[in-house]
N, C-alpha and C positions, 0 to 999 in steps of 0.2 A: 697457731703459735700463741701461746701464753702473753700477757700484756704486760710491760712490765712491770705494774704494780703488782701483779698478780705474780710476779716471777720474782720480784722482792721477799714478796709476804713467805713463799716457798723456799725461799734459800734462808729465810732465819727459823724457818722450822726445821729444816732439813739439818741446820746444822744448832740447833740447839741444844740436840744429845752429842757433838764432839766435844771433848774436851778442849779446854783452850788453851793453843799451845802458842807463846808468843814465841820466833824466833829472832837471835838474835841479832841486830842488826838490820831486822827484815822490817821494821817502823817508817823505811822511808816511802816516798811517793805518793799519790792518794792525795790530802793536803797539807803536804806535811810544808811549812815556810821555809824550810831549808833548802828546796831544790834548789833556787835560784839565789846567788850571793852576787851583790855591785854587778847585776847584769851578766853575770855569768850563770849558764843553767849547766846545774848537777842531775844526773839519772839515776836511777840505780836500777837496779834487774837481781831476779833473785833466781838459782836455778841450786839443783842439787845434783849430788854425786857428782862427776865430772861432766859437763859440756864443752872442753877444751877451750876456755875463754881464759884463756890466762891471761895476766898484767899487761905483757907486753901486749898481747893481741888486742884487747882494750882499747891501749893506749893511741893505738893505728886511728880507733874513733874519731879520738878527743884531736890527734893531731891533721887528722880530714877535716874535722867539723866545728873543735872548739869547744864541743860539749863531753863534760867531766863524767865518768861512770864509775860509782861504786859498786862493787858486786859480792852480793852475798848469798853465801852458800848451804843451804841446809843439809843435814849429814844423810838425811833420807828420803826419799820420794813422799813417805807415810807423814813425814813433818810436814813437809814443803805443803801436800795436800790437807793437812788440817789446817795452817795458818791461811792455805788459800782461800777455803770454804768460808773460813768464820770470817774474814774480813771483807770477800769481796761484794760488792755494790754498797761499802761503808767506805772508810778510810782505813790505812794503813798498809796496803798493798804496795810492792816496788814496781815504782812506772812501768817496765816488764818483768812476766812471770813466766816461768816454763812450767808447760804441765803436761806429766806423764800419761803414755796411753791409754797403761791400764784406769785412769779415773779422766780421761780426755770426753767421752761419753756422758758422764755426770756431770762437765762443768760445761757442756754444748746446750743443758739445760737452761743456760742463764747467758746464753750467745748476746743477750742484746745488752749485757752492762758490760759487755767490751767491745774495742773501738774496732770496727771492720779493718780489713785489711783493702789498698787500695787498688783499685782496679786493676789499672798496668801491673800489676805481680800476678797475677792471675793469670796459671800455667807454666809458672816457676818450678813448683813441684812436680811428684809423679802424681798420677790421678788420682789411685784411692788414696793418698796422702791428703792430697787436695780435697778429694769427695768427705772424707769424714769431718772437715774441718767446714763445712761450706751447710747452711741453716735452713731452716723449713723457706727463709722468706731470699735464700739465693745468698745471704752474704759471709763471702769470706772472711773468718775469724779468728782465724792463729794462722802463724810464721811456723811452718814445717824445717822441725830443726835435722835430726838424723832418722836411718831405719837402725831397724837390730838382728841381722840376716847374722843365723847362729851359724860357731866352728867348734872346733874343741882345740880349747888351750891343753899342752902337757907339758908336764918335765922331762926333757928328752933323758938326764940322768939318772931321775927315780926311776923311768922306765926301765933303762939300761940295766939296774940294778935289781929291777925285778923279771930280767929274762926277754922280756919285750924290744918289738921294734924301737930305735930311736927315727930313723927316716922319717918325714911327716908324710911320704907319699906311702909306705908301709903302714905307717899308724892310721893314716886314712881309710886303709883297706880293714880296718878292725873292728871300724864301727859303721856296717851297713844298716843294719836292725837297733831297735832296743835291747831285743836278748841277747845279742852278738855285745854290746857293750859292754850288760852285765856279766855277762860270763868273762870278759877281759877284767872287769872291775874285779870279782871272786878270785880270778887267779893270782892277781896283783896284791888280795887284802894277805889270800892265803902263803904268798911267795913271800911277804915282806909283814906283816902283822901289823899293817898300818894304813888309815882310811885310802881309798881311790881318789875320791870326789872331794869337794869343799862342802857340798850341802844338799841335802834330801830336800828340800823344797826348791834350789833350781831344777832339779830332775821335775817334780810337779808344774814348774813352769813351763821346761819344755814339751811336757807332755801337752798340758791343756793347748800350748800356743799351735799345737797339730788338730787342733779340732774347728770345725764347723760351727757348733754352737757347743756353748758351756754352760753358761749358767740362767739366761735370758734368751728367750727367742727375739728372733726383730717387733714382732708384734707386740712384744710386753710381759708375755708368757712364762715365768719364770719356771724352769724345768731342772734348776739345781740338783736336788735330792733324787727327782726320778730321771738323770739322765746316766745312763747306762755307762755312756763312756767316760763320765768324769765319777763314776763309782771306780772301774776298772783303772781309771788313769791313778786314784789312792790305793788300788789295792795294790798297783804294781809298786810306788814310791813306797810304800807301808814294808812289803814284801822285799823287795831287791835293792832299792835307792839305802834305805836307813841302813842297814849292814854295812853298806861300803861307804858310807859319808863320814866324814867328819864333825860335821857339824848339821840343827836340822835348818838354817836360817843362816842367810847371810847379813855383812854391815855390820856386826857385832865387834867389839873391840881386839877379841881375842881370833878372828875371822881374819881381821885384815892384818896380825901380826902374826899369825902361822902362814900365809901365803911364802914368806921370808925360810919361815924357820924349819919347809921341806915335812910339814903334816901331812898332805897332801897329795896326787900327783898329777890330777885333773880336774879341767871345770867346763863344765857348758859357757861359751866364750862369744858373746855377741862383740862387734868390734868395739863398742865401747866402754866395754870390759878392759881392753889394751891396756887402757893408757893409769886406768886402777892397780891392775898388777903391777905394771911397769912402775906406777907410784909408792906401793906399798913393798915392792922387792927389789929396788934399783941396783944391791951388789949381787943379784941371782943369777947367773948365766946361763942355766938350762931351759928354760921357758920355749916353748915352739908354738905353732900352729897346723894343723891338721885340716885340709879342705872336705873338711865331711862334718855330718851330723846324723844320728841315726834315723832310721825310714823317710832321708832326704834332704828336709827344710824347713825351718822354722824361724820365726821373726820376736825375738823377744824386746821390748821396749821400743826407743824413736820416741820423740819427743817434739812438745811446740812450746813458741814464745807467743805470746798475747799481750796485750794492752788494755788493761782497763780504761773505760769509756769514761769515768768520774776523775782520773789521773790530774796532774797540777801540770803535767807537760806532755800533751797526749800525739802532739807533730813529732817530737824531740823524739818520742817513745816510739813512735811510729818509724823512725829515721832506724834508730838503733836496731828495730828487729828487724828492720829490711836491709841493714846491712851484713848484720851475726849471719844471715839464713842466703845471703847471695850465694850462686856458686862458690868464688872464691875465694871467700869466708870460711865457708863449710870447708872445704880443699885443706886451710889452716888449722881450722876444728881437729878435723880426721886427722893430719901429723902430731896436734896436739896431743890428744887422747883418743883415735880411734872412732871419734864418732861417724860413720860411716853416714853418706850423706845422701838426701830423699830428692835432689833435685838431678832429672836426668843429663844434662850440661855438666856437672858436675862430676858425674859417675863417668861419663866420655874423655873425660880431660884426662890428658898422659901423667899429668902429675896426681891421679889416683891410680888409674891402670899400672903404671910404674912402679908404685910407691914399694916402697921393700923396708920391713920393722926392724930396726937395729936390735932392738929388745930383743924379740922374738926368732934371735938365731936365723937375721935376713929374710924373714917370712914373706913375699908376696902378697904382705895384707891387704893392699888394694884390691886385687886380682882375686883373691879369697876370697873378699866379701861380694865382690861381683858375680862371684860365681854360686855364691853364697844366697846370695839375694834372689839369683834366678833360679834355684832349687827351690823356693818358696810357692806351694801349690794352693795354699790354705792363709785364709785371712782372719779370723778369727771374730765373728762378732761380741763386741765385750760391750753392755746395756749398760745403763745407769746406775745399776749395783752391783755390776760386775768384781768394782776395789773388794767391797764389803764381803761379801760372799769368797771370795779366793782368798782373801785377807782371814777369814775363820778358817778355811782349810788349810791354808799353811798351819795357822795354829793347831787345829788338830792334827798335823802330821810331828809339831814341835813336840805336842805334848805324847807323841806316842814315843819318838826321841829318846825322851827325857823321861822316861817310863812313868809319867805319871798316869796314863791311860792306857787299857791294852786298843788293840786295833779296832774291833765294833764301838768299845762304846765310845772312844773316840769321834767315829764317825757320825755316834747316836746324838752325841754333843754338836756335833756341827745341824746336823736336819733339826736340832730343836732353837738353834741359834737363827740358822735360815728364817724359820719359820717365824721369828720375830723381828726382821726386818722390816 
């Protein structure tokens, strides 16, 4: 293990070529004089898209504990991780941070400028949740927030209208395979002359999250450009995803206001997708869920909270993520927004087993994603430049999109991108 001077010196080079993105609100913690006002301590935590920590949920803290939580939210995993990178082992970090899977790997580089997690929580989560979070020298270092055991969200109505099952145990049956999907997605563009999907790069997501290795071996290896299955996995997205999409990226402004306005008719749907649709279409009635995913299982996103080790209130910090990531935290999380939850207690508990989505046309969401989650055959090793490298290939899939690229040279942009990493 690195020392951590020498893990300092590596994280201000590493992040010297990011741009620097302040987010807003995101100035607290770190040492910042404001936590603490006349002996009352204030925290804050910073998480993006939705982790289902609403107000009220919060406020359960403050009135447990006494201690005040600001929360702020950045609009995208890609912000949250620059404002991460550049500040952290400095100041201005929020006494907790979430940070996403896909770059969960790259910030395990620098395990020792955040504060372990303590003992007795150890074996809260499920193993590889645990194992990926746990460091060369043994210590546990992020709060295992959700998993991402995919389904496919649809509009039983678009459907309805374009000849197709509405039943979700019908629609289920539709998408055994990838081809079996696209050939439903073709018939839906061709029935109705309007996209299937929301986005050509979730299809590239769920593909890569079915593979073994992507872009890094374990050993350091990086096999990006020459790995077979993630050439095939762009040429499918290139080929059959961008036809039938809407969009090539999602999080876009006009993304989350077509979900409303029936652009659409489906989307590769991890559970904490849920409670996003449900947020961005709340008068929409047809929304369902479908206990399937094509060639079985796949785990997109799950996420941790962490504590930096340099924080102005690092017990207080410590309080708060061992409370967000308890079972029956997470249990609330999930009714929230869908975050479906990594600790096995949690997953056993009748109030997820039960759980049934008012949104989602009474769906069994609990029960789906349990089933959901044990479909998953493939873990997916993602290295310390995993973000960076997947992060070019969405773009070259945008830019073939958006035809500013045809499809090779596209590609030929990414291998020459790669290679400058």
């Amino acid at each position: 293990m690195k020392s951590r001077a020498l893990r300092r010196i590596g994280l201000i080079a590493g992040v010297a070529t990011t741009s620097a993105i302040v987010l807003a609100g995101c100035s607290g913690g770190g040492e910042d004089p404001g936590d603490e006002t006349e002996g009352e301590t204030t925290l804050t935590i910073a998480t993006f898209n939705d982790f289902g920590y609403t107000d009220d949920l919060l406020a359960e803290f403050t009135a447990e504990t006494g201690i005040k939580v600001v929360h702020n939210k950045a609009a995208t995993s890609n912000d949250a991780r620059a404002n991460f990178f550049q500040k952290l082992g400095k100041t201005g970090l929020a006494d907790v941070e979430a940070v996403e899977v896909d770059w969960f790997t790259e910030m395990m580089q620098y395990s020792d400028l955040l504060a372990p997690v303590p003992d007795d929580l150890k074996g809260r989560w499920l193993d590889w949740k645990e194992t990926a979070a746990t460091d060369a020298d043994g210590n546990l270092v992020a709060y295992g927030t959700d998993i991402g055991p995919q389904a496919v969200c649809y509009r039983a109505d678009l459907f309805e209208a374009a000849g197709l099952p509405t039943d979700r145990e019908e629609v289920a049956e539709l998408f055994p395979t990838w081809d079996a999907f696209f050939d439903v997605a073709d018939s839906y563009v061709e029935a109705t002359g309007t996209p299937f999907i929301d986005s050509a790069n979730s299809v590239l997501q769920g593909l890569v999250n079915q593979l073994d290795i992507a872009y890094e071996e374990p050993d350091g290896t990086i096999v990006a450009t020459e790995n077979p299955d993630i050439r095939a996995a762009y040429d499918t997205v290139v080929d059959r995803a961008v036809p039938i999409s809407a969009y090539a990226g999602q999080w876009s402004e006009d993304w989350y206001a077509s979900m409303a306005g029936g652009e659409f008719a489906a989307m590769l749907c991890p559970p904490w997708m849920h409670g996003i649709i449900a947020g961005e279409a709340p008068d929409v009635t047809g929304w369902d869920i479908a206990n399937a995913f094509p060639e079985g299982g796949g785990n997109w996103g799950g996420s941790y909270l962490v504590v930096p080790e340099n924080g102005a209130n690092v017990e207080a910090a410590q309080q708060l993520a061992d409370w967000l990531t308890s079972p029956e935290t997470q249990i609330k999380a999930f009714n929230n927004a869908g975050t479906f939850p990594s600790q096995p207690e949690a997953q056993e508990s009748a109030d997820l087993t039960g759980y049934v989505n008012e949104f989602f046309n009474d769906a069994p969401s609990g029960q789906i994603g349990i089933d959901r989650a044990n479909a998953i055959t493939v873990s997916t090793f993602k290295g310390p430049q995993y973000f960076q490298f997947h992060d070019a290939l969405q773009n070259a899939v945008t830019r073939v999109f958006d035809g500013l690229e045809d499809k090779e040279t596209a590609w030929n942009t990414w291998v020459t991108e790669v290679s400058a990493f």
